[in-house]
N, CA, C, O and CB atoms as a CASP TS submission, in Angstrom:
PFRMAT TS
TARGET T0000
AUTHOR 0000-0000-0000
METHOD Language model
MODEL 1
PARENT N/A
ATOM      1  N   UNK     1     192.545 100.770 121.418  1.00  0.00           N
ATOM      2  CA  UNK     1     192.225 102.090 120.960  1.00  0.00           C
ATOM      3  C   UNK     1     191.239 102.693 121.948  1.00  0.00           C
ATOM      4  O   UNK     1     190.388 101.924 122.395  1.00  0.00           O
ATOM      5  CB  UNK     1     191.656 102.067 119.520  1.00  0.00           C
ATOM      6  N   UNK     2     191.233 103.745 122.285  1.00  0.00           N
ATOM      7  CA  UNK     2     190.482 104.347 123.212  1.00  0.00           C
ATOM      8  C   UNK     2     189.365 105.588 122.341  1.00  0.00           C
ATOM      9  O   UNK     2     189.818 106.368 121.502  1.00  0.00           O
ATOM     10  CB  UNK     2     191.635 105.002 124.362  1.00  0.00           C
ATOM     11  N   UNK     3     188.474 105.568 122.584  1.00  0.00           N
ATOM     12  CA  UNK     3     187.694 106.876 122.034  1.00  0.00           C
ATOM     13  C   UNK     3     186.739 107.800 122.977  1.00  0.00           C
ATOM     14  O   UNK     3     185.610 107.541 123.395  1.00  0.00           O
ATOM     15  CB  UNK     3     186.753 106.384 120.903  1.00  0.00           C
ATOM     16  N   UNK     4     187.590 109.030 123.194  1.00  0.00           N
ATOM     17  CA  UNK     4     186.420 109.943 123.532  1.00  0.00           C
ATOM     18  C   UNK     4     185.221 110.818 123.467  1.00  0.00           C
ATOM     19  O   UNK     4     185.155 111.683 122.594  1.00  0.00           O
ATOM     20  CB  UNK     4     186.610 110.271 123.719  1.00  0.00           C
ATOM     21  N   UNK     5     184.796 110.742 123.854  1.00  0.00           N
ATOM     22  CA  UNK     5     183.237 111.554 123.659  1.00  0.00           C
ATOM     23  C   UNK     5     182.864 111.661 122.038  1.00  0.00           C
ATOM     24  O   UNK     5     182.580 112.666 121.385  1.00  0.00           O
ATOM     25  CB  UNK     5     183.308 113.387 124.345  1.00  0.00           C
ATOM     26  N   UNK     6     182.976 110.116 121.575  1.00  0.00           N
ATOM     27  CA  UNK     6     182.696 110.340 119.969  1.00  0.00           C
ATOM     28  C   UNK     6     181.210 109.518 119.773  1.00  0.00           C
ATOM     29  O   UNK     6     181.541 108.447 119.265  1.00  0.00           O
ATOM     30  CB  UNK     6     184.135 109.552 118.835  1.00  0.00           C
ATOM     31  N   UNK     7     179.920 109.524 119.920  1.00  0.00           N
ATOM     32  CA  UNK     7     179.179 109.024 119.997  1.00  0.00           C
ATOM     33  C   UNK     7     178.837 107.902 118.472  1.00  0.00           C
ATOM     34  O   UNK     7     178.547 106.706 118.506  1.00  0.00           O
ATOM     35  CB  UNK     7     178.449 110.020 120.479  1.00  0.00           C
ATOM     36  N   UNK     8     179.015 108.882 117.120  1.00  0.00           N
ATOM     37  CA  UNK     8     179.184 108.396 115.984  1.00  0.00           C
ATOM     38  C   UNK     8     180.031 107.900 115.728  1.00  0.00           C
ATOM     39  O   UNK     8     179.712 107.083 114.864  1.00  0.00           O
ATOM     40  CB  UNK     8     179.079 108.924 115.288  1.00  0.00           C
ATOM     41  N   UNK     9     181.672 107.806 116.063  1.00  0.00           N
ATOM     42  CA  UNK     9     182.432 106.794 115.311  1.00  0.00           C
ATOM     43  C   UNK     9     182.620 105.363 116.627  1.00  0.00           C
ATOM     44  O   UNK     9     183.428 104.454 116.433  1.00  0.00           O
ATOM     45  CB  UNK     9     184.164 107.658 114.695  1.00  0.00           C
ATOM     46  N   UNK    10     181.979 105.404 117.538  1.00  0.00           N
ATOM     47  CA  UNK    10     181.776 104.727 118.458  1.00  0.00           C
ATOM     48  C   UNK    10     180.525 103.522 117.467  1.00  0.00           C
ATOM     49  O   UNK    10     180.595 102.394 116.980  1.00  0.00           O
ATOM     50  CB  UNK    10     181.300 105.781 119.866  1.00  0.00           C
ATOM     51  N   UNK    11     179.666 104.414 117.568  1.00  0.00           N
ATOM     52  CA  UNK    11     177.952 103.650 116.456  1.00  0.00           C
ATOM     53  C   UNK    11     178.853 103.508 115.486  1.00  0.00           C
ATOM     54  O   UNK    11     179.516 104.453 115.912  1.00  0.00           O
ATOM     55  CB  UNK    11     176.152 104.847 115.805  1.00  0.00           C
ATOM     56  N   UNK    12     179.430 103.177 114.606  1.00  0.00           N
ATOM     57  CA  UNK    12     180.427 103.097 113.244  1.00  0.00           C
ATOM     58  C   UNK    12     180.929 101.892 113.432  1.00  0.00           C
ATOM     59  O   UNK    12     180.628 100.941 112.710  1.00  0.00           O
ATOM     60  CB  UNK    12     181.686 104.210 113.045  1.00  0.00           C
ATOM     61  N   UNK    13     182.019 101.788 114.755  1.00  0.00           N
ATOM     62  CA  UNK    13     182.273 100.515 115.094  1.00  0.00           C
ATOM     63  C   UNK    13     181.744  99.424 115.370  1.00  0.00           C
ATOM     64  O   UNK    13     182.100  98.260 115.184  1.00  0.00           O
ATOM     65  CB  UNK    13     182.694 100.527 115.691  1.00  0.00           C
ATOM     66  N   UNK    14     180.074 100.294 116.244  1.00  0.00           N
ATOM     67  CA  UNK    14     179.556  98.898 116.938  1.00  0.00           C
ATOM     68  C   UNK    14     178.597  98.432 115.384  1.00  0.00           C
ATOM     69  O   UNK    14     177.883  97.429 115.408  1.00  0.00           O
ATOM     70  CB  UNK    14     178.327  99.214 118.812  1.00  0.00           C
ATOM     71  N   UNK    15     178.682  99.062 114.462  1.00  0.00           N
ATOM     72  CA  UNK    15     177.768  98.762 113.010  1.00  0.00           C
ATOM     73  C   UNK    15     178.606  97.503 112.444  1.00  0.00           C
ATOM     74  O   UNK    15     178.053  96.561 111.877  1.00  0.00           O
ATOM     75  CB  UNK    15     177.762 100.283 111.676  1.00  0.00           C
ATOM     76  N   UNK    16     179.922  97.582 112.645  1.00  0.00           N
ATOM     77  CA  UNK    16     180.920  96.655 112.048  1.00  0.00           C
ATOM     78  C   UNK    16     181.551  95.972 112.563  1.00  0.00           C
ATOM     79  O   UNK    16     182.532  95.414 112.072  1.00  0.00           O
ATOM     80  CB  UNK    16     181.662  97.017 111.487  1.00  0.00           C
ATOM     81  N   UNK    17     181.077  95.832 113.850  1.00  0.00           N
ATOM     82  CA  UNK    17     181.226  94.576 115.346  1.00  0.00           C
ATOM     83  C   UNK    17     182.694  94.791 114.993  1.00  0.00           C
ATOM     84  O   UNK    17     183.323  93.918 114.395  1.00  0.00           O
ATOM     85  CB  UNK    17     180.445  92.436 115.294  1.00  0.00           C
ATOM     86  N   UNK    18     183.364  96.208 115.442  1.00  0.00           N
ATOM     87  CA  UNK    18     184.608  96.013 115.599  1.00  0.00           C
ATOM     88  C   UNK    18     185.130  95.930 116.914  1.00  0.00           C
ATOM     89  O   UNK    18     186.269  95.466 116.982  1.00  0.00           O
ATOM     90  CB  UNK    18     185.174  96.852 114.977  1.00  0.00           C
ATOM     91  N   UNK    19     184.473  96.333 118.199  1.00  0.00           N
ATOM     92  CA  UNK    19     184.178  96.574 119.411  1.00  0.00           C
ATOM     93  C   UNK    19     184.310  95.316 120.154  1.00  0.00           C
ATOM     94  O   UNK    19     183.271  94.661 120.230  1.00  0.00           O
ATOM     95  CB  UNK    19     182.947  97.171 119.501  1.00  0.00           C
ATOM     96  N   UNK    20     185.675  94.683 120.892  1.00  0.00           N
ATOM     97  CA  UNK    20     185.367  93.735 122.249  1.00  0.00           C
ATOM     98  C   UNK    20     185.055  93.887 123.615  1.00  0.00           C
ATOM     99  O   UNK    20     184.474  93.093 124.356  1.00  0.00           O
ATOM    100  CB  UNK    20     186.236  93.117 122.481  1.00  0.00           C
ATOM    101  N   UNK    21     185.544  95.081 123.874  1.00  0.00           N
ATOM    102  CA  UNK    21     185.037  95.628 125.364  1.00  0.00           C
ATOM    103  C   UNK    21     184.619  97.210 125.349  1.00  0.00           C
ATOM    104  O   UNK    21     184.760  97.947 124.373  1.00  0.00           O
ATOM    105  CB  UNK    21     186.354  95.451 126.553  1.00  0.00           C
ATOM    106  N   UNK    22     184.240  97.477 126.239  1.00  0.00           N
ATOM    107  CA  UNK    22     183.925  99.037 126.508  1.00  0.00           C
ATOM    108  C   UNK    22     183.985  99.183 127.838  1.00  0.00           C
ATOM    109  O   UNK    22     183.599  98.320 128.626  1.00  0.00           O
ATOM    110  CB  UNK    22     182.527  99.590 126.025  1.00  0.00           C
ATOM    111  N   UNK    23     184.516 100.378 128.190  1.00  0.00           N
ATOM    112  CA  UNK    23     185.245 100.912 129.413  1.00  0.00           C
ATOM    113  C   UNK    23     184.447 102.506 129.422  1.00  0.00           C
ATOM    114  O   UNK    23     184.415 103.587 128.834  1.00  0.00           O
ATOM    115  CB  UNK    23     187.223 100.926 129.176  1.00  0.00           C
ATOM    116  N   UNK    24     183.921 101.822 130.431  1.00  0.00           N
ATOM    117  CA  UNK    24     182.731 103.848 130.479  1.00  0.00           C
ATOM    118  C   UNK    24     182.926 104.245 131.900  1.00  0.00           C
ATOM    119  O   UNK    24     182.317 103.659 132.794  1.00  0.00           O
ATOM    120  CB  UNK    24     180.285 103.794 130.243  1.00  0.00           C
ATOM    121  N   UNK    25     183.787 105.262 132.150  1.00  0.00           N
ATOM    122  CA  UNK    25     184.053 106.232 132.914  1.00  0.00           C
ATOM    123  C   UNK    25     183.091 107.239 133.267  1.00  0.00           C
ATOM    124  O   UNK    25     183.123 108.303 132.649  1.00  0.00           O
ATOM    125  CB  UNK    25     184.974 106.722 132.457  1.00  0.00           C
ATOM    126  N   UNK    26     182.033 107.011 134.391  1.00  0.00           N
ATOM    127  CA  UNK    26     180.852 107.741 135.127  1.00  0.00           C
ATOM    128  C   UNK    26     181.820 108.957 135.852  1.00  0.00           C
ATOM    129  O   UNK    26     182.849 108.819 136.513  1.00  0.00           O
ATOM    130  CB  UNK    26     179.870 106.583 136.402  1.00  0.00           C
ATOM    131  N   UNK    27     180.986 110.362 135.417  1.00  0.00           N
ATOM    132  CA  UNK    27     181.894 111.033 136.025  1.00  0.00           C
ATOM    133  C   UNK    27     180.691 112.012 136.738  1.00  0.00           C
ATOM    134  O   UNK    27     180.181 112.967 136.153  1.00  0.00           O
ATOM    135  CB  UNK    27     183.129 111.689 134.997  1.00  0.00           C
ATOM    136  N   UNK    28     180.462 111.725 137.653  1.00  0.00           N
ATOM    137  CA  UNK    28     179.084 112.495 138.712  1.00  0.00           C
ATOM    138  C   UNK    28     179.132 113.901 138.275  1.00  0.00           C
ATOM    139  O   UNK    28     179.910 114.331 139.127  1.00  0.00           O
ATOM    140  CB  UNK    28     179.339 112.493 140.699  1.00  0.00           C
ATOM    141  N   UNK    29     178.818 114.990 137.483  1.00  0.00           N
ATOM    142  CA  UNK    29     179.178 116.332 136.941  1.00  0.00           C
ATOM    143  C   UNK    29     178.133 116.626 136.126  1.00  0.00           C
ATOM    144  O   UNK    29     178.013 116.188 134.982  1.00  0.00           O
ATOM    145  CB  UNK    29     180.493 116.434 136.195  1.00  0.00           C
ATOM    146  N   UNK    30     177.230 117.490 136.778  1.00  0.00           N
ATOM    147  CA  UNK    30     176.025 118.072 136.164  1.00  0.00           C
ATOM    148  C   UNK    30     176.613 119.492 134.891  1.00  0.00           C
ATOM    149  O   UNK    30     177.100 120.592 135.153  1.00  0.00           O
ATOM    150  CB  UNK    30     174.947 118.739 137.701  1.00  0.00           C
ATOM    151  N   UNK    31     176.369 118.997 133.830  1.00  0.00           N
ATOM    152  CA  UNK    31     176.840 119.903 133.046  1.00  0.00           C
ATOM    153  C   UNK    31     175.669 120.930 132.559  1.00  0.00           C
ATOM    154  O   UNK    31     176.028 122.100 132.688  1.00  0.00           O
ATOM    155  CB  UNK    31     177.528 119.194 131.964  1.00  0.00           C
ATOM    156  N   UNK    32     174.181 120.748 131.960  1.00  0.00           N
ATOM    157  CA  UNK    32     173.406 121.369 132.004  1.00  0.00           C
ATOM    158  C   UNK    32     173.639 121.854 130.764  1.00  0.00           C
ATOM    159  O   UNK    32     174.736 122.316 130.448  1.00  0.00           O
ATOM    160  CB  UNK    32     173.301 122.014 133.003  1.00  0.00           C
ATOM    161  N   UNK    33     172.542 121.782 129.895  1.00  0.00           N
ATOM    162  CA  UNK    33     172.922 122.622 128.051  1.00  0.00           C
ATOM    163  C   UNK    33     173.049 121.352 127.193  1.00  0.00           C
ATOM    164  O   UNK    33     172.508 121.293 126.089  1.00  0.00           O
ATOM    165  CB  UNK    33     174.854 123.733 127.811  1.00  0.00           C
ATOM    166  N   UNK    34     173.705 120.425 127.661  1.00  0.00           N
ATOM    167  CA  UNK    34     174.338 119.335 126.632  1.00  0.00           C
ATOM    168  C   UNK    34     173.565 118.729 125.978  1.00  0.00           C
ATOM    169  O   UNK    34     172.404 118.438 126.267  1.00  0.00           O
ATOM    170  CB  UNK    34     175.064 118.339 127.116  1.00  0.00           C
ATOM    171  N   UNK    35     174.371 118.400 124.687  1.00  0.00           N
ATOM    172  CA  UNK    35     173.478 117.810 123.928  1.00  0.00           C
ATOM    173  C   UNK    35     173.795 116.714 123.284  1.00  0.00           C
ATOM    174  O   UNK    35     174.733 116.743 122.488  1.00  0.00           O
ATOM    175  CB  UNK    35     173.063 118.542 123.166  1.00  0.00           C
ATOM    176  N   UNK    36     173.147 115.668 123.485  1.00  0.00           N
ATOM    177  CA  UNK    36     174.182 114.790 123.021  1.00  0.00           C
ATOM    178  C   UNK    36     173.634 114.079 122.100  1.00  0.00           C
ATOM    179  O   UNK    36     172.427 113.976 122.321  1.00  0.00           O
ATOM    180  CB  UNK    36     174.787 113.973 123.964  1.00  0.00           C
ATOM    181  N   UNK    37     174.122 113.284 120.725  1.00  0.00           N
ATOM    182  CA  UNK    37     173.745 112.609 119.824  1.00  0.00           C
ATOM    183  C   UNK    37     174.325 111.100 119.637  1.00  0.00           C
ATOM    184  O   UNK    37     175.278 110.748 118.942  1.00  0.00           O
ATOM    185  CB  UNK    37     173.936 113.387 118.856  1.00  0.00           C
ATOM    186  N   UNK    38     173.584 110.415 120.351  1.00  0.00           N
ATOM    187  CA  UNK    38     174.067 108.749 120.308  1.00  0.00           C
ATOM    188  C   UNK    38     173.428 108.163 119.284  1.00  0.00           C
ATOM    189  O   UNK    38     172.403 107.606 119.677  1.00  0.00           O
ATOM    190  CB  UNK    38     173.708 107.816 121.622  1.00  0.00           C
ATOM    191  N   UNK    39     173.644 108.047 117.953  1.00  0.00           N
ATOM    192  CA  UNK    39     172.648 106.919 116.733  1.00  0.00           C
ATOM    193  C   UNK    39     171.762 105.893 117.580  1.00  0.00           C
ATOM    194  O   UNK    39     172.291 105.245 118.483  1.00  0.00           O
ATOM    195  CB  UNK    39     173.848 105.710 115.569  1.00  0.00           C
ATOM    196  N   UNK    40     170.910 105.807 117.389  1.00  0.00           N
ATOM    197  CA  UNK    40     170.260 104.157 117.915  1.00  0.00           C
ATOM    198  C   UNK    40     170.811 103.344 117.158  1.00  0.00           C
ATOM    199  O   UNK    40     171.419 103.583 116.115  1.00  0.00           O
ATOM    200  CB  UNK    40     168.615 103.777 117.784  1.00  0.00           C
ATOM    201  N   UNK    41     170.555 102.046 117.820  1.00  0.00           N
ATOM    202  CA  UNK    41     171.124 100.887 117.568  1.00  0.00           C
ATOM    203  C   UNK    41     170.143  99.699 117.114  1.00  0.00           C
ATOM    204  O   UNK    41     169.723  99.091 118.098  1.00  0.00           O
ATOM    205  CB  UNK    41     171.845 100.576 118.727  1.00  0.00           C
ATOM    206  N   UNK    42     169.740  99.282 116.089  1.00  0.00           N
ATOM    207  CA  UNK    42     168.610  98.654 115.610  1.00  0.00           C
ATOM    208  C   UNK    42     168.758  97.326 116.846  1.00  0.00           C
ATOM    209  O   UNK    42     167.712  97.061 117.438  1.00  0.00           O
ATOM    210  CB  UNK    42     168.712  98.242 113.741  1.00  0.00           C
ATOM    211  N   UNK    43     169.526  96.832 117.078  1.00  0.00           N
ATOM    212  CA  UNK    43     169.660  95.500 118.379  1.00  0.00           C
ATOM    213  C   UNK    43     170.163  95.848 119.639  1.00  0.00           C
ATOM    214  O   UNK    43     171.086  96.655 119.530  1.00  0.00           O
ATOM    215  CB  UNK    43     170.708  94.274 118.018  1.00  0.00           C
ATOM    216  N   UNK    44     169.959  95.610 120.537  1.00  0.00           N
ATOM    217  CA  UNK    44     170.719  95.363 121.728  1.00  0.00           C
ATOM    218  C   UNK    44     171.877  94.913 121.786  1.00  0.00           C
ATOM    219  O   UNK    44     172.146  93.962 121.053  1.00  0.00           O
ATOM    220  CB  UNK    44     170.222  94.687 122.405  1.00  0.00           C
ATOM    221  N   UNK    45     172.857  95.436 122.630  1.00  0.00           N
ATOM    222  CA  UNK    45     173.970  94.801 122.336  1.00  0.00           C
ATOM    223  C   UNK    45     174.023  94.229 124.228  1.00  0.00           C
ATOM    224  O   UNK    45     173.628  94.818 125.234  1.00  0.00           O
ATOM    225  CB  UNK    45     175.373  95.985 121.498  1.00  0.00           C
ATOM    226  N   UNK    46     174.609  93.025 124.077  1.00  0.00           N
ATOM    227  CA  UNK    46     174.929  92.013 124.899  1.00  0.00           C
ATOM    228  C   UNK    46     176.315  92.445 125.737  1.00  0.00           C
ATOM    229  O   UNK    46     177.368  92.413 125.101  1.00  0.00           O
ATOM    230  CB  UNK    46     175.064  90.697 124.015  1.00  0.00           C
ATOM    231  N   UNK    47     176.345  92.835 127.098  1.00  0.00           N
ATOM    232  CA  UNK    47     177.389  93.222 127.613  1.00  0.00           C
ATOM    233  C   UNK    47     177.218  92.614 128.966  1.00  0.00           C
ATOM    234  O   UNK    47     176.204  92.614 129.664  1.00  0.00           O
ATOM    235  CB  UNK    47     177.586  94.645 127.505  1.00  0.00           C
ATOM    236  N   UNK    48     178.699  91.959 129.277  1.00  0.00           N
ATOM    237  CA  UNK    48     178.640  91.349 130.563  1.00  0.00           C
ATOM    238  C   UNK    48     179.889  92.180 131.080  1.00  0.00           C
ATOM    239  O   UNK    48     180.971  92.390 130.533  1.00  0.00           O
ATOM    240  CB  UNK    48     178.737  89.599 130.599  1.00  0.00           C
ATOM    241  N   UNK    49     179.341  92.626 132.437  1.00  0.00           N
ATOM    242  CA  UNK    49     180.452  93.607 133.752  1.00  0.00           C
ATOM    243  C   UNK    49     181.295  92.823 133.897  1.00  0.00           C
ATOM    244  O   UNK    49     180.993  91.851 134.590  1.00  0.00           O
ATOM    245  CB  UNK    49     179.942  94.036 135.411  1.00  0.00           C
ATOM    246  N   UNK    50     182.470  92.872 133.419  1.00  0.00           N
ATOM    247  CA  UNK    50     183.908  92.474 133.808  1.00  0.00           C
ATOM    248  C   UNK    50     184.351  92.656 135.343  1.00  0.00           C
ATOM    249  O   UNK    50     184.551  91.813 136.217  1.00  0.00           O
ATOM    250  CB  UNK    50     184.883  93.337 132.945  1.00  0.00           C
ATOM    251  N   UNK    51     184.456  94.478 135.363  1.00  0.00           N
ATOM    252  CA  UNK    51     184.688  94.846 136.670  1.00  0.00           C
ATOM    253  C   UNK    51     184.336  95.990 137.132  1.00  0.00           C
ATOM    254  O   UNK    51     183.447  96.429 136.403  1.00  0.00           O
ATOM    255  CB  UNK    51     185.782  94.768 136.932  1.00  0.00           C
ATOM    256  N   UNK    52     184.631  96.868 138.166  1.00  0.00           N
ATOM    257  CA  UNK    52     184.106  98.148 138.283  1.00  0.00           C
ATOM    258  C   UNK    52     185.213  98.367 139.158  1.00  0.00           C
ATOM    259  O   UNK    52     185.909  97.610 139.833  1.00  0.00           O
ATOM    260  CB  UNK    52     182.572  98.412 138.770  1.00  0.00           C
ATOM    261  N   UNK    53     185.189  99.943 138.918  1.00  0.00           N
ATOM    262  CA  UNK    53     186.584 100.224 139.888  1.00  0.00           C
ATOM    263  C   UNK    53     186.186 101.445 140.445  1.00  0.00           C
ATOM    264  O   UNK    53     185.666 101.980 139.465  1.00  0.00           O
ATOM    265  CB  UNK    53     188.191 100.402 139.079  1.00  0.00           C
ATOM    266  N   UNK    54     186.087 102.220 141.346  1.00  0.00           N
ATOM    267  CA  UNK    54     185.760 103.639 142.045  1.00  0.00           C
ATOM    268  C   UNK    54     186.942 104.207 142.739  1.00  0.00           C
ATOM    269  O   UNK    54     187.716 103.617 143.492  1.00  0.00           O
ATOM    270  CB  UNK    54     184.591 103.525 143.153  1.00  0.00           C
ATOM    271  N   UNK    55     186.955 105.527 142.339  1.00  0.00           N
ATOM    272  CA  UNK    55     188.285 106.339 142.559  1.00  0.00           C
ATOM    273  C   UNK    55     187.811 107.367 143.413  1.00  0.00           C
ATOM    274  O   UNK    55     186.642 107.750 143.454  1.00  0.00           O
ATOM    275  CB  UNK    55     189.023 106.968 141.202  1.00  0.00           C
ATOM    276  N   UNK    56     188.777 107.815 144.112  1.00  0.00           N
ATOM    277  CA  UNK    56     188.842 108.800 145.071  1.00  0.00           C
ATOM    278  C   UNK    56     187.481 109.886 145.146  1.00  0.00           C
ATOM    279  O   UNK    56     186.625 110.008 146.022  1.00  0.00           O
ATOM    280  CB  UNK    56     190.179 109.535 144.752  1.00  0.00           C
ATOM    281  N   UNK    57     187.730 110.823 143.454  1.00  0.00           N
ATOM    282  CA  UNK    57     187.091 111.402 143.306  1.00  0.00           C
ATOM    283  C   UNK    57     185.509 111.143 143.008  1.00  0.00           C
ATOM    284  O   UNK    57     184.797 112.060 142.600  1.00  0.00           O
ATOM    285  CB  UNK    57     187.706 111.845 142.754  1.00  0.00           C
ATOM    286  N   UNK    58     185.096 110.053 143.201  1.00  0.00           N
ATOM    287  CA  UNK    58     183.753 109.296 142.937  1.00  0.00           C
ATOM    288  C   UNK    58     183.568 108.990 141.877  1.00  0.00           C
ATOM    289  O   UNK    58     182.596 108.241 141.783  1.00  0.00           O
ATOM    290  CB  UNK    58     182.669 109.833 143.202  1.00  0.00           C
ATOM    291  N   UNK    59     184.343 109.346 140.413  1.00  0.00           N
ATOM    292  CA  UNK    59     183.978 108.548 139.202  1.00  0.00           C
ATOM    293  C   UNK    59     184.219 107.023 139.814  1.00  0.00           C
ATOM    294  O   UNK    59     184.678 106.512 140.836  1.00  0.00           O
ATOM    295  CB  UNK    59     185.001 108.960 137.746  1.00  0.00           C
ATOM    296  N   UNK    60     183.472 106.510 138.231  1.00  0.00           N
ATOM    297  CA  UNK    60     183.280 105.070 138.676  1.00  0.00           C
ATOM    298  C   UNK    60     183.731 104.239 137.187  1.00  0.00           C
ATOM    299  O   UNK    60     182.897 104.608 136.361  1.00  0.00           O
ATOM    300  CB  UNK    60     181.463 104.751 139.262  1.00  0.00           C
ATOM    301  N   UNK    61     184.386 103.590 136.741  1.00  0.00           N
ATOM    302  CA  UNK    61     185.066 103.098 135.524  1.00  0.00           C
ATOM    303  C   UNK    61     184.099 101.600 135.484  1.00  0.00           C
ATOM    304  O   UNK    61     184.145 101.094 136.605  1.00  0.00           O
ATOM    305  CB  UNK    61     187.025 102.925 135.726  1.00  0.00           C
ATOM    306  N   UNK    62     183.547 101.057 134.855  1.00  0.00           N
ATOM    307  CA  UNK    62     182.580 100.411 134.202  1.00  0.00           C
ATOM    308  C   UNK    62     183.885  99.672 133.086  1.00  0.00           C
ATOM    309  O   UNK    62     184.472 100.282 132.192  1.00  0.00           O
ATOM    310  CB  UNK    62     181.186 101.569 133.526  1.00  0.00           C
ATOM    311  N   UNK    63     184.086  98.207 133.479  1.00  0.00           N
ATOM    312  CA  UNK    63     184.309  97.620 132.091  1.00  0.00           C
ATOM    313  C   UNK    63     183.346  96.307 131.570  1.00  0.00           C
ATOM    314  O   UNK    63     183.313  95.217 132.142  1.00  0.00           O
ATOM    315  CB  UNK    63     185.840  97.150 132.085  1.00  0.00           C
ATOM    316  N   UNK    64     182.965  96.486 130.969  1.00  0.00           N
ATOM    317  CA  UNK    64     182.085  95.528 129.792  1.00  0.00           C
ATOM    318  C   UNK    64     182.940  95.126 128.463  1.00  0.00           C
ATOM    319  O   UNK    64     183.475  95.804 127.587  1.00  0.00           O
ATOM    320  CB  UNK    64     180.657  96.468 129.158  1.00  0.00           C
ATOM    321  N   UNK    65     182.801  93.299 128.770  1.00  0.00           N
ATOM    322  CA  UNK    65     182.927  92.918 127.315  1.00  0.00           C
ATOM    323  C   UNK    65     181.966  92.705 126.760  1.00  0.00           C
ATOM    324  O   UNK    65     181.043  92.508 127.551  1.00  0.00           O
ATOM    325  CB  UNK    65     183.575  91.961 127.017  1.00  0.00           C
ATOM    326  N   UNK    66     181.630  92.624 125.538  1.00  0.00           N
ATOM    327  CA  UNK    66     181.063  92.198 124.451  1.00  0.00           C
ATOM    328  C   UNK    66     180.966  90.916 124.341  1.00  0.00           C
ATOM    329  O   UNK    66     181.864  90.086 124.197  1.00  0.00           O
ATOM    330  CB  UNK    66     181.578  92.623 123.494  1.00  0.00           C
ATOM    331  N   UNK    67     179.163  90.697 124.459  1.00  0.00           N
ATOM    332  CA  UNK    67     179.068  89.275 124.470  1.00  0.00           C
ATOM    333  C   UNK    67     178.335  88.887 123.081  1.00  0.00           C
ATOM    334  O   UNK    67     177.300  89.418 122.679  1.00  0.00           O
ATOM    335  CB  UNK    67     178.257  88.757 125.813  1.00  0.00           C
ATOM    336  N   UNK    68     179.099  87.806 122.380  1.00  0.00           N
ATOM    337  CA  UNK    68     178.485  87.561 120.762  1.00  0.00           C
ATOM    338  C   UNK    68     178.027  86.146 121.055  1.00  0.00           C
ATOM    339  O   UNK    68     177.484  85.478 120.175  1.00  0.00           O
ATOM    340  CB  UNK    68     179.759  87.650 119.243  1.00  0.00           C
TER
END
């Protein structure tokens, strides 16, 4: 399942350790105004870099699994 720019049903999942990896797509783009609402997370969550991949356009794709 893939989810975009959903900060809360993202925190929803990671509340109910439904989450094995995460794949975060850096996209260099100053947007300016934004506002963004990520829940805190009462723990740290444990993530080890799988891989990283960089594309033409300079985004940069980030995969992390979930380490329990």
């Amino acid at each position: 399942m893939t989810i975009l720019g959903s900060g809360s049903i993202v925190f929803a999942f990671v509340q109910r350790d439904l989450i094995d990896e995460y794949n975060i797509m850096v996209n260099p783009v100053f947007l300016g105004g934004l506002q963004v609402y990520i829940p805190r997370h009462k723990d740290r969550l444990h993530l080890e870099l799988l891989q990283t991949k960089t594309f033409k356009s300079g985004n940069v794709l980030l995969q992390y699994q979930f380490v329990k």
